[in-house]
C-alpha positions in Angstrom: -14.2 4.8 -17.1 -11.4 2.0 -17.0 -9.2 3.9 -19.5 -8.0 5.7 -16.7 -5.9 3.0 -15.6 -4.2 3.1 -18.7 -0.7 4.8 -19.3 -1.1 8.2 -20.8 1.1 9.2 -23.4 2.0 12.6 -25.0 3.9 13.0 -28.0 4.6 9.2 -27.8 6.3 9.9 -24.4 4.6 7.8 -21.0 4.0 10.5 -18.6 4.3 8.5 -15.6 7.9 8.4 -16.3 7.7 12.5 -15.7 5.4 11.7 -12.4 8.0 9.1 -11.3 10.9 11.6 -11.5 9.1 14.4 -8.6 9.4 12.4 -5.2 13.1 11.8 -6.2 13.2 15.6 -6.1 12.1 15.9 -3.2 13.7 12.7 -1.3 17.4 13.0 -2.8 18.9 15.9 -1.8 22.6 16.0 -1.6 24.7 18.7 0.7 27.8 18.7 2.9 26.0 19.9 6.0 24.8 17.5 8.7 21.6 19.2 8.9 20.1 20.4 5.4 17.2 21.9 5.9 13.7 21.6 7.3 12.5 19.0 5.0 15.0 16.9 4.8 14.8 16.8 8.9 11.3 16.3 8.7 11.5 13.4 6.5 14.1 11.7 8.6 12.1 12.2 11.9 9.6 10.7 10.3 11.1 7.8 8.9 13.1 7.3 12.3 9.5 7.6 13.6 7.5 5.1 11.8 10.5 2.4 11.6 10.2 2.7 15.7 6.5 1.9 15.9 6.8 -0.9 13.5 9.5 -2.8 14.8 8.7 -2.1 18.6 7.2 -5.6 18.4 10.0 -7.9 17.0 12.9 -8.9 18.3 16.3 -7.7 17.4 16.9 -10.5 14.7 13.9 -9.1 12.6 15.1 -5.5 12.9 17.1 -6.4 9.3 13.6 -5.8 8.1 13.6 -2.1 8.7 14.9 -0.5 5.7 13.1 -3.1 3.5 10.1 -2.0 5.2 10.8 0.9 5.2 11.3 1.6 1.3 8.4 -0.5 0.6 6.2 1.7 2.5 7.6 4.9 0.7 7.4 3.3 -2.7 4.0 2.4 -2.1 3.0 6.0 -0.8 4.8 7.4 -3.7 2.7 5.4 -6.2 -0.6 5.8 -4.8 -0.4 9.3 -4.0 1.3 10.3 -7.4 -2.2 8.4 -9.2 -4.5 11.1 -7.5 -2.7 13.8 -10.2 -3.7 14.6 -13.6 -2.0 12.2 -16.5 -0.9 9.7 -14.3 -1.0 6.3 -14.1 -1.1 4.2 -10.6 0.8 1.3 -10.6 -0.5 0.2 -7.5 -4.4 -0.5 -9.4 -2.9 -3.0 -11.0 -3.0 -6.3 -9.2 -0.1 -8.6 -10.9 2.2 -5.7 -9.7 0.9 -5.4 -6.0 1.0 -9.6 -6.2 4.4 -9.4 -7.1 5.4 -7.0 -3.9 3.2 -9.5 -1.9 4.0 -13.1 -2.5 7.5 -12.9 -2.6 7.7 -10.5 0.9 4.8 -13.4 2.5 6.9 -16.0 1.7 10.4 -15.0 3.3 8.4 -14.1 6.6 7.1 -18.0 6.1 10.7 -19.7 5.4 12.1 -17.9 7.8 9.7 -18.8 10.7 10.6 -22.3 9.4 14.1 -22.4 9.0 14.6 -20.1 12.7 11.6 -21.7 14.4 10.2 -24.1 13.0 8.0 -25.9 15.6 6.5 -22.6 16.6 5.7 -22.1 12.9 3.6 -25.3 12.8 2.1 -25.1 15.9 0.1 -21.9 14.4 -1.7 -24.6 12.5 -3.1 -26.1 15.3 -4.4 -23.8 18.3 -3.8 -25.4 21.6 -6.6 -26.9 23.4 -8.2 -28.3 20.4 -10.7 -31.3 20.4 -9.2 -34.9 18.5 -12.2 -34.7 16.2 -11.3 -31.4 14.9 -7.6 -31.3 14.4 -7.7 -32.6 10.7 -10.5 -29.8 10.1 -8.5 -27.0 11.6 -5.5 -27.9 10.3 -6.7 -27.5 6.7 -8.6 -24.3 7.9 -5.2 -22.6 9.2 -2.9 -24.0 6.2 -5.7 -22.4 4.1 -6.1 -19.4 5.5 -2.1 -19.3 5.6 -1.6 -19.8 1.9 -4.7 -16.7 1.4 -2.7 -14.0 3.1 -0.8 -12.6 0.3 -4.1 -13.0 -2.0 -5.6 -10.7 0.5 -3.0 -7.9 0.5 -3.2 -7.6 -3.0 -6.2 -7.7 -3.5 -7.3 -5.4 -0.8 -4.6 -2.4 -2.1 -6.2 -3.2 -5.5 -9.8 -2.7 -4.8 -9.2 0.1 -2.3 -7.1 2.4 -5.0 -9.4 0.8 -8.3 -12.5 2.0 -6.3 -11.9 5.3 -5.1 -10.5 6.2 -8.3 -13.5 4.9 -10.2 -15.9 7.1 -7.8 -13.8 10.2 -8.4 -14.1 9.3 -11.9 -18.0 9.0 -11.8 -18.6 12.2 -10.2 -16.3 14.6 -11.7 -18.6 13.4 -15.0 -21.2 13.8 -13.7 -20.3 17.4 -12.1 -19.2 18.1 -15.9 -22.2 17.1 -17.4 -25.0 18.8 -14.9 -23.1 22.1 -15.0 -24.8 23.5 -18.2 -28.7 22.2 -16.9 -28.3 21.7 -13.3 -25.7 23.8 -11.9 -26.7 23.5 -8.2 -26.8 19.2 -8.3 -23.2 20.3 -10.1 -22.0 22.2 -7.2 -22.8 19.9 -4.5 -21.6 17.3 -6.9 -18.7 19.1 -6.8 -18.5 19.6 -3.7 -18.5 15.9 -3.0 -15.4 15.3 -4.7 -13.3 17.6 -3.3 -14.5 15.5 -0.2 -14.3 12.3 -1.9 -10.1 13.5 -3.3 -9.2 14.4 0.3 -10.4 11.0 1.1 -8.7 9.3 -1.1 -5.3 11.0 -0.2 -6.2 9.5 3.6 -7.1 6.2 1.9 -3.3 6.0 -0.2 -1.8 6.9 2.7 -3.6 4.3 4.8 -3.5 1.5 2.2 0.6 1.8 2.1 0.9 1.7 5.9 -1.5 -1.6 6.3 0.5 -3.0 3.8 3.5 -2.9 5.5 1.4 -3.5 9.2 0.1 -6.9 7.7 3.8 -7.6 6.5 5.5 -7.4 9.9 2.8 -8.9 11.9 3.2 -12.0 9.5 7.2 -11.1 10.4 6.6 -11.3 13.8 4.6 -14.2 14.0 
């Protein structure tokens, strides 16, 4: 079941390199009108769209953000939504690459806060109103729970993508291999996947977008 989240290959060839080359297709288009055609003005309302809603709450200094969040969100999208097709691969399963998108965005949003603000910064270690007896406590609490942050967004696109593709993965096999005895378990079977794919396209959308979320509510803080 785990050999799916290997690289295929054909003729010695890694196919995700094939996969990798269609949302280029699709994205880069190149023409000398001002308006090219419906997709391309679909994908920029979009864009203009979703870069809105994300930095409606930070201030004009963290609006420099925008087009890194921005091509994070599509690469991520790209990746996850190009594993759900046949002889792929999906980057995004593995959990030293989605730790090495993580840590490295976490920690700018943290040197920043400290370099800009950096009483503000420390004073999210230690909520206001808090007893003397507990300040050494919740100080260790928040510095923990600080330091966890980029643990969890790995982890949780990880385990997300690794599960849904391991459940698709159990019950097209088992859809395959009650067809011949049991064809009606097969066909509801079956038709749980289809249910389960079209959740898993919600789920790799979703997954890219909290991703980002997490990352600019860390920015705004």
């Amino acid at each position: 079941f785990f050999d799916q989240f290997m690289i295929p290959q054909a003729l010695g060839i890694p196919l995700i390199i094939i996969a990798i080359l269609m949302p280029p297709l699709l994205i880069l288009t190149s023409s000398n009108r001002l308006v090219q055609n419906r997709l391309s003005t679909l994908q920029a309302w979009m864009s203009k769209t979703f870069t809105k809603q994300l930095m409606l709450p930070i201030n004009f200094q963290g609006h420099k953000w925008a087009s890194m969040l921005l091509a994070l969100t599509l690469m991520l999208l790209s990746l996850n939504l190009l594993g759900l097709l046949p002889y792929t691969f999906t980057p995004t399963t593995q959990l030293s690459m989605n730790m090495a998108l993580a840590m490295p965005m976490w920690l700018s949003t943290v040197l920043i806060g400290m370099r800009n603000q950096p009483t503000i910064s420390l004073g999210h270690l230690l909520p206001e109103g808090t007893p003397t007896p507990l300040i050494p406590i919740l100080i260790i609490i928040e510095t923990i729970s600080l330091f966890i942050r980029p643990l969890a967004l790995g982890v949780r696109l990880t385990a997300n993508l690794t599960a849904g593709h391991l459940l698709i993965q159990l019950i097209s096999t088992a859809a395959f291999v009650l067809m011949p005895s049991m064809t009606l378990t097969a066909s509801m079977a079956f038709m749980v996947l289809l249910l389960l794919t079209g959740l898993e396209v919600a789920v790799a959308m979703i997954q890219a977008y909290v991703f980002v979320l997490l990352l600019s509510l860390y920015l705004q803080e």
